[in-house]
C-alpha positions in Angstrom: -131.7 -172.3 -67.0 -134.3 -170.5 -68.4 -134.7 -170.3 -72.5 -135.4 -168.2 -75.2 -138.8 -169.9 -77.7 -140.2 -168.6 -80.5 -143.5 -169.2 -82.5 -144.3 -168.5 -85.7 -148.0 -166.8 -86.1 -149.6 -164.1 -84.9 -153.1 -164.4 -84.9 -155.1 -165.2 -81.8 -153.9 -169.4 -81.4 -150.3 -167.6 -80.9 -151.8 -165.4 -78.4 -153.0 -168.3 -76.4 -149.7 -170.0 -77.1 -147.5 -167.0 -75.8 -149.9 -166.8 -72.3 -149.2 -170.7 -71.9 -145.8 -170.7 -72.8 -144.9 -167.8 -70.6 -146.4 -169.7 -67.8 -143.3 -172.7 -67.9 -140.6 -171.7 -65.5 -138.1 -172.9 -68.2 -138.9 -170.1 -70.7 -137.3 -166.8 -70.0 -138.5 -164.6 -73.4 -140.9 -165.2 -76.2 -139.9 -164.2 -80.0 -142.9 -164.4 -82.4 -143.0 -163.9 -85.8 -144.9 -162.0 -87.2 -146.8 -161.5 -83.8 -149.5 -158.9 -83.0 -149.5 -156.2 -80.7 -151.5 -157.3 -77.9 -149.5 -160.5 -77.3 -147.7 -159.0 -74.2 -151.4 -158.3 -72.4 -151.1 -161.6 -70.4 -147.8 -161.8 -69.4 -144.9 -159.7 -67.6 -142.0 -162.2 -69.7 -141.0 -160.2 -72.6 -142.3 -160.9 -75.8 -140.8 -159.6 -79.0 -142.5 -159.4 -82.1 -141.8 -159.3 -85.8 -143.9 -157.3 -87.4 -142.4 -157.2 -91.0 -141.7 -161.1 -91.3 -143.9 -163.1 -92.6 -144.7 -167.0 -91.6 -143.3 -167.9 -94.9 -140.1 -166.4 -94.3 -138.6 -169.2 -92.9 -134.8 -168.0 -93.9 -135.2 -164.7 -92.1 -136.6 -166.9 -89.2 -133.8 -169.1 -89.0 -131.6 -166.6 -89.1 -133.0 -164.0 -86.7 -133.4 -167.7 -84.7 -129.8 -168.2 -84.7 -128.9 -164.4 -83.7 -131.4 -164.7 -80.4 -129.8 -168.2 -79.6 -133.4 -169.0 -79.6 -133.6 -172.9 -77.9 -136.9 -174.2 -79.4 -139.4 -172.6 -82.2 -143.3 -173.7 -82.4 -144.2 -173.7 -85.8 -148.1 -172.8 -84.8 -149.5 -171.8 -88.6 -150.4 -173.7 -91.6 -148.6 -172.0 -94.1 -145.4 -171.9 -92.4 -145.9 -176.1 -91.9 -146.5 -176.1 -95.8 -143.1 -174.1 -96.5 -141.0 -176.7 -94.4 -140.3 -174.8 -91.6 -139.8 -177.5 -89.0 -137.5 -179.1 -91.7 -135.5 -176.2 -92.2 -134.9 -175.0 -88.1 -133.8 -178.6 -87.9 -131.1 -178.6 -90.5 -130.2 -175.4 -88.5 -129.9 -177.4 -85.2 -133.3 -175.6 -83.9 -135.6 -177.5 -81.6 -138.6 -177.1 -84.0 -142.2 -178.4 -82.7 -144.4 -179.6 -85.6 -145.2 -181.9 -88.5 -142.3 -181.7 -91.1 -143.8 -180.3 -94.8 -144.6 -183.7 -95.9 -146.6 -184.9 -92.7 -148.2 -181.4 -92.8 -149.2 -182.8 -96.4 -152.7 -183.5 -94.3 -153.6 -180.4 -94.2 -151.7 -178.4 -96.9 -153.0 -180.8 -99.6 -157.0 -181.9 -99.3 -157.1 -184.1 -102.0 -154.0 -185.8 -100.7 -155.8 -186.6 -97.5 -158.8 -187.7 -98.8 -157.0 -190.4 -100.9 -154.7 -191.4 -97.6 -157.9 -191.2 -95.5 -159.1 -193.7 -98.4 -156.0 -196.0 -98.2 -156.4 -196.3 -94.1 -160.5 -196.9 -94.1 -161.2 -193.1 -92.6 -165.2 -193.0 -92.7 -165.7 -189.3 -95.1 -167.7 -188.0 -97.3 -168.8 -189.3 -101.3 -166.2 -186.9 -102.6 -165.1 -186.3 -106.4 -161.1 -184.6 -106.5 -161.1 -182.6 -109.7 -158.1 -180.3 -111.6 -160.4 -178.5 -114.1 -163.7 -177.0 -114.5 -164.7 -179.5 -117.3 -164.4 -182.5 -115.2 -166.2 -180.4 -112.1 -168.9 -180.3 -115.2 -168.7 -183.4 -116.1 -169.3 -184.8 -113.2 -172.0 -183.1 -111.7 -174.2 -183.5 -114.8 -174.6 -187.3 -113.9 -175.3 -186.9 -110.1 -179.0 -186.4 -109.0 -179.6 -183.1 -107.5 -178.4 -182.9 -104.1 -176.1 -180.4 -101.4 -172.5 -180.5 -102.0 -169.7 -178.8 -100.4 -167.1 -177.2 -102.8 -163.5 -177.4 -101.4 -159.8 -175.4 -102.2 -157.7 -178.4 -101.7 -154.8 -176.1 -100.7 -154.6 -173.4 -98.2 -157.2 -170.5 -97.8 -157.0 -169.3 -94.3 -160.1 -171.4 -93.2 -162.5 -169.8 -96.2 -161.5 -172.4 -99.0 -165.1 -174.0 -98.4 -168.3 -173.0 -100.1 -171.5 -175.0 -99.5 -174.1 -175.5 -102.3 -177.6 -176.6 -101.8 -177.7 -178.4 -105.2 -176.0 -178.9 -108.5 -176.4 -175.8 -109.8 -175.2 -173.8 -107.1 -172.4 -176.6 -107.3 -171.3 -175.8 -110.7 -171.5 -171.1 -109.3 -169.1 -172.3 -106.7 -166.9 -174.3 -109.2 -166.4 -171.8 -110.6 -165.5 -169.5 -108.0 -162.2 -171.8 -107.1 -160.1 -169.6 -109.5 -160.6 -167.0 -106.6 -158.2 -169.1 -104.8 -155.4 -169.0 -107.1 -152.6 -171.8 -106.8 -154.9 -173.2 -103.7 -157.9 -173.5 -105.7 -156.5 -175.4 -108.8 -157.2 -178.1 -107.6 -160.3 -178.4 -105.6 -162.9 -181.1 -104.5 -166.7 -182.0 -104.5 -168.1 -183.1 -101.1 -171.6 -184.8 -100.7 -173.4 -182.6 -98.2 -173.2 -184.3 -94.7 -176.2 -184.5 -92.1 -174.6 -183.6 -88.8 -173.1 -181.6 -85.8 -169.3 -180.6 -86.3 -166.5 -181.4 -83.8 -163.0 -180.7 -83.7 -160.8 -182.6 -81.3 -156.3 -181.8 -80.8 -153.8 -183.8 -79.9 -150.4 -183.8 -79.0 -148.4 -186.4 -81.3 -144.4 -187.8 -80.9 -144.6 -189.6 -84.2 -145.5 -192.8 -83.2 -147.9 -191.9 -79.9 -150.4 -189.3 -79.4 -152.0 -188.0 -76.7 -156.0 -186.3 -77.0 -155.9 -182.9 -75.0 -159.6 -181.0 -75.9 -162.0 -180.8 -78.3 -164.0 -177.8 -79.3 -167.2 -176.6 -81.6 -166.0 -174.1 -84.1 -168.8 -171.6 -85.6 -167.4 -171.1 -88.7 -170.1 -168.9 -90.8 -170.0 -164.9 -90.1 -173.8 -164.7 -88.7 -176.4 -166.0 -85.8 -177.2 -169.4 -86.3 -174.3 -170.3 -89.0 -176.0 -167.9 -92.2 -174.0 -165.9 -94.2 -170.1 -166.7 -95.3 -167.7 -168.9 -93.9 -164.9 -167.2 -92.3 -161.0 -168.4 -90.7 -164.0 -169.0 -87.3 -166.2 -166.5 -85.4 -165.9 -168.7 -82.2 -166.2 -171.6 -80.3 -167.2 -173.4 -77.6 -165.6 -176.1 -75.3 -166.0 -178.9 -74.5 -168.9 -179.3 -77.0 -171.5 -181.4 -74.9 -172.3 -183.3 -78.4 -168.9 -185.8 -78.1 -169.8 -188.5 -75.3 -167.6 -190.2 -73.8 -168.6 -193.5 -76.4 -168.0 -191.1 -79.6 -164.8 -189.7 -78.0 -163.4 -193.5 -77.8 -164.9 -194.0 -81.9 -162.7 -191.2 -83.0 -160.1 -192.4 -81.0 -160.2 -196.2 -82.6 -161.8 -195.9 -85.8 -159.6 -192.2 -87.0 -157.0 -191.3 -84.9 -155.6 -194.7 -84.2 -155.3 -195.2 -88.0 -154.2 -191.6 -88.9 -150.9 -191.7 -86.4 -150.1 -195.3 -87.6 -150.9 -195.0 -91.4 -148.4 -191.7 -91.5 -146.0 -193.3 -89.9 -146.1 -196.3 -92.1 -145.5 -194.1 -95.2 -143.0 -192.6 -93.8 -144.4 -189.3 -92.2 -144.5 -189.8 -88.8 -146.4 -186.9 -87.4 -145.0 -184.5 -84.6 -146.9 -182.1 -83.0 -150.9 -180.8 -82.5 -153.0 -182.9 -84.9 -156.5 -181.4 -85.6 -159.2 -183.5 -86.6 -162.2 -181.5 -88.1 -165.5 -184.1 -87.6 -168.9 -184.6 -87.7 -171.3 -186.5 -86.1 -173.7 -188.3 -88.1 -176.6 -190.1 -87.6 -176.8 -193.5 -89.0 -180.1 -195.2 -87.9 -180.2 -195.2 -83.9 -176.3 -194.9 -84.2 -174.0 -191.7 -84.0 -170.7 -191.9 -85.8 -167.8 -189.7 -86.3 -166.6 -188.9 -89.9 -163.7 -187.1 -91.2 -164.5 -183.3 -92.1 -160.9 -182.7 -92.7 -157.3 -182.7 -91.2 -155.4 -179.3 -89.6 -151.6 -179.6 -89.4 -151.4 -177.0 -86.1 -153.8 -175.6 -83.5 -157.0 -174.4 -84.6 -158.0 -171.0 -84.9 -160.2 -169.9 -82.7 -160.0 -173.6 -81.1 -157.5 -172.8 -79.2 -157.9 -170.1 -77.7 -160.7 -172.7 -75.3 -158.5 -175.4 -75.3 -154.8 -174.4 -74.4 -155.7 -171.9 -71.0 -157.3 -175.4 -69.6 -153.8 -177.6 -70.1 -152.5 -177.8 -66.9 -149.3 -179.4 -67.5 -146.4 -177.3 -68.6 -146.2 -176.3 -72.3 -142.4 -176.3 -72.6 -142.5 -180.0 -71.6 -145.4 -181.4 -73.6 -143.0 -179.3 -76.4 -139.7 -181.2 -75.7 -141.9 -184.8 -75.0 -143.0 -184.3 -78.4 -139.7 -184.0 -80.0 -137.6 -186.7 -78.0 -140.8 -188.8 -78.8 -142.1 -189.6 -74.8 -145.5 -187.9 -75.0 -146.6 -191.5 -73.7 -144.7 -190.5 -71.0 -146.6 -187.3 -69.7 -150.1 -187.7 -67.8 -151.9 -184.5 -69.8 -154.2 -182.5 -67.2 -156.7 -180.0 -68.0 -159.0 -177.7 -65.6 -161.9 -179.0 -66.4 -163.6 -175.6 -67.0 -166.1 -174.9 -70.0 -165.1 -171.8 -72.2 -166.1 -169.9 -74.9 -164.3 -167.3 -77.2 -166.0 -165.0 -79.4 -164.2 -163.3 -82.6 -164.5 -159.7 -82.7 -164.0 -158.6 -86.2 -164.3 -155.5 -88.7 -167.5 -154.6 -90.1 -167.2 -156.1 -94.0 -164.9 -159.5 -92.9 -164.7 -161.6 -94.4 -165.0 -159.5 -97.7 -164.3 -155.6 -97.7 -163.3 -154.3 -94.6 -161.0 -151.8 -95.8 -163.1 -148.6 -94.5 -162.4 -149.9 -90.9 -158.6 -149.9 -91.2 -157.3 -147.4 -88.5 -160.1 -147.0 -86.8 -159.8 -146.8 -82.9 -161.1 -149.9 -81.1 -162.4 -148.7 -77.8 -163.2 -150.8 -74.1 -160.1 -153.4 -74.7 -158.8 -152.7 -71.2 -162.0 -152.6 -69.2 -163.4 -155.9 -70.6 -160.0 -157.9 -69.8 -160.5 -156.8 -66.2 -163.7 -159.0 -65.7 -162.8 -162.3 -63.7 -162.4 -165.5 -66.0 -162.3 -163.5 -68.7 -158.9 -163.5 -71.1 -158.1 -161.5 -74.3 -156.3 -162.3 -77.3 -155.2 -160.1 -79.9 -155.1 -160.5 -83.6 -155.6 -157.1 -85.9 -155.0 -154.5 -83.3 -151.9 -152.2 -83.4 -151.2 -150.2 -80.5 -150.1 -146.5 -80.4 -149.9 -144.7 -77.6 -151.4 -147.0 -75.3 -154.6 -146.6 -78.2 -155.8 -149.6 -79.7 -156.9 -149.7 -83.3 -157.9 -151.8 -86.1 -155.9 -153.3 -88.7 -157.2 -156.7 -89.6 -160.5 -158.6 -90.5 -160.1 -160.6 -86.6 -159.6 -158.1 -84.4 -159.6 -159.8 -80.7 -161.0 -162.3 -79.2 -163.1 -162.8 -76.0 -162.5 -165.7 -73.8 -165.0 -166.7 -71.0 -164.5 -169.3 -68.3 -167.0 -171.1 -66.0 -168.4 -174.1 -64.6 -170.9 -174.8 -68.0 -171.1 -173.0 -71.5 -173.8 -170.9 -70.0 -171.9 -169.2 -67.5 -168.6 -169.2 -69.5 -170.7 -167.2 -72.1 -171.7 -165.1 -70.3 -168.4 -164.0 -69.0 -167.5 -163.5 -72.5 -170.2 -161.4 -73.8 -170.3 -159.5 -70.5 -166.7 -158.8 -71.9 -167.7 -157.8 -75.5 -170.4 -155.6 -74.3 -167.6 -152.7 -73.0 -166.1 -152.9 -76.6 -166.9 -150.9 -79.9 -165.1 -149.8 -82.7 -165.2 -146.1 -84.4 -168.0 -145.5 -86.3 -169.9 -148.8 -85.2 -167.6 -150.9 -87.3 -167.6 -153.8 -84.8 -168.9 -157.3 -85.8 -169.1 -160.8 -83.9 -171.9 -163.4 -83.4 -174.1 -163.5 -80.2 -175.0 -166.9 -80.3 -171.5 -168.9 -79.9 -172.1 -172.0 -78.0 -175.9 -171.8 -78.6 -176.1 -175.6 -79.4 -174.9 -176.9 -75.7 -176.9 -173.9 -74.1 -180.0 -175.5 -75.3 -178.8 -179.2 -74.3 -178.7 -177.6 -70.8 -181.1 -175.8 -70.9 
């Protein structure tokens, strides 16, 4: 009989997740909290949202769980893994997909990884994990000038990073962890790596793990990766820079070790594993290094990468938490995509003035062929859309390469504006595999 899930999120990854979901015959109804408007567009299952609670609520989730005789929940966002979510639906006798809080640990706690990505021979960056100011100082006075990445080590919706060209611009952005309160207190130094970036997902039982997609994430709010880093303005799929060599590297020489070393200190891992990499290159060699660890789906990453999976969601789900994902054959399409961010004028600072503001051309651009919406900051009233977020939407394209998939989707974002020209998003996602074919 078919059952009642639930997700916790409600940005665009639990859009994609609803539209997948809905397709197993063994769900009848989707509950997500909070949700967003537009996360009944691809489906005719109903699909109840929760406006006023938040991810971190996990009482009022396991309770309202509980009321809804809800079967299984996916616990889809980062700080909801951080608060113990999956722990708690448990204790409740709730089906929960995910890491428990302290396998989440990965990603809720940088400098935690780092040093267990030390312990089990990870290849990362030169990195210096610091808890004040003076030793940030003290440190980079006796390194020779060079690039450095400054990092929150806990949670910052995907904008925790700040890159400096050299050690003065090291010391500015030191300085600007306070901006991250309690994430930001502790906070690490990154040498600057030389490379292409790559994130690759896949579905762990604890002990085994299957590898479902990767992706390219374009994380910086302008053309050709200027300006800010933001929670991801798009990405591409597959990215044409992982061969089939690499893809077996960062399957032996990271992932191989990750699964095994948590489950050796007693966090077995359950659920989508994110690896953030890099590919670097090391004389006539290209080698995969650690960028950084996500404890859920990636956000916009899967938005390309869960419309491919062929198999049923609702089982990959339950082979996760009886521990048989060896078990399942996991099938995707095949197809490239690409999603493109649509997001307020001012995001990922001060978008305030576009609060409100009607967002024209959503329904005419998710009637194109291979093309899929997914909502994030849009409330609907009336049958009107308007803003109410930084990420507004986002634009998926599907095709046969990158270069028709992108087309699709800005063929898409071309029918969409926002009052008052307040409509942002990049018009070069993809760009680096468009050249390779080109």
């Amino acid at each position: 009989m078919p059952k009642t899930i639930a997700i916790i999120g409600g940005g665009g990854r639990e859009s994609a997740l609803v539209d997948a979901y809905a397709r197993s015959k063994s769900v009848a109804r989707i509950l997500v909290f909070p949700g967003n408007d537009l996360m009944q567009a691809n489906t005719k299952k109903p699909v109840k949202t929760y406006p006023y609670i938040k991810t971190t609520d996990i009482s009022k989730i396991v309770a309202e769980c509980k009321k809804e005789k809800v079967f299984l929940v996916d616990v889809a966002q980062d700080n909801a893994v951080a608060s113990g979510a999956v722990d708690e639906l448990s204790k409740a006798g709730i089906i929960a997909v995910g890491p428990t809080k302290l396998a989440g640990q990965i990603e809720w706690d940088k400098a935690w990884a780092r040093e267990f990505g030390k312990r089990i021979g990870l290849s990362q960056p030169a990195l210096k994990i610091c808890r004040s100011k003076k030793e940030a100082e003290d440190f980079l006075k006796i390194q020779k000038d060079q690039a450095w990445f400054i990092k929150a080590a806990g949670l910052a919706e995907g904008k925790g990073v700040l890159p400096a060209r050299n050690n003065k611009e090291a010391l500015e952005k030191v300085a600007q962890m306070q901006n991250f309160g309690v994430a930001g207190e502790v906070f690490l130094i990154e040498s600057w790596l030389e490379g292409e970036e790559f994130s690759t997902y896949v579905f762990c039982d604890g002990k085994n793990y299957q590898m479902v997609g990767s992706a390219q994430d374009h994380k910086r709010i302008n053309d050709y990766d200027e300006g800010a880093n933001t929670g991801g303005m798009g990405c591409s799929s597959p990215p044409l820079v992982l061969s089939r060599e690499l893809l077996k590297l960062v399957q032996t020489e990271i992932l191989d070790k990750v699964i095994k070393g948590l489950s050796e200190e007693k966090r077995p891992y359950k659920g989508v594993l994110y690896l953030g990499g890099m590919v670097v290159k090391q004389g006539d060699q290209l080698k995969p290094y650690v960028i950084e660890f996500n404890a859920r789906w990636g956000d916009p990453e899967a938005q390309v990468i869960v419309p491919g999976i062929k198999n049923d969601l609702f089982d990959i789900s339950m082979a996760i938490y009886k521990g048989d994902i060896s078990k399942l054959k996991i099938k995707t399409d095949g197809k490239a995509r690409v999603v493109v961010a649509g997001v307020s004028k001012g995001y990922p600072l001060d978008y305030s003035k576009v609060k409100d503001k009607q967002v024209f051309g959503l329904d005419e651009a998710g009637k194109i062929s291979g093309v899929k919406i997914y909502g994030a900051g849009i409330k609907v009233i009336d049958n009107k859309h308007y803003a109410s977020g930084g990420r507004l939407f986002y634009i998926v394209g599907e095709g046969k390469t990158v270069i028709e998939a992108r087309q699709k989707a800005y063929e898409a974002m071309s029918l969409i504006f926002v009052e008052g020209n307040n409509l942002h998003y990049r018009t070069d996602i993809g760009w680096r595999d468009v050249e390779r074919l080109r």
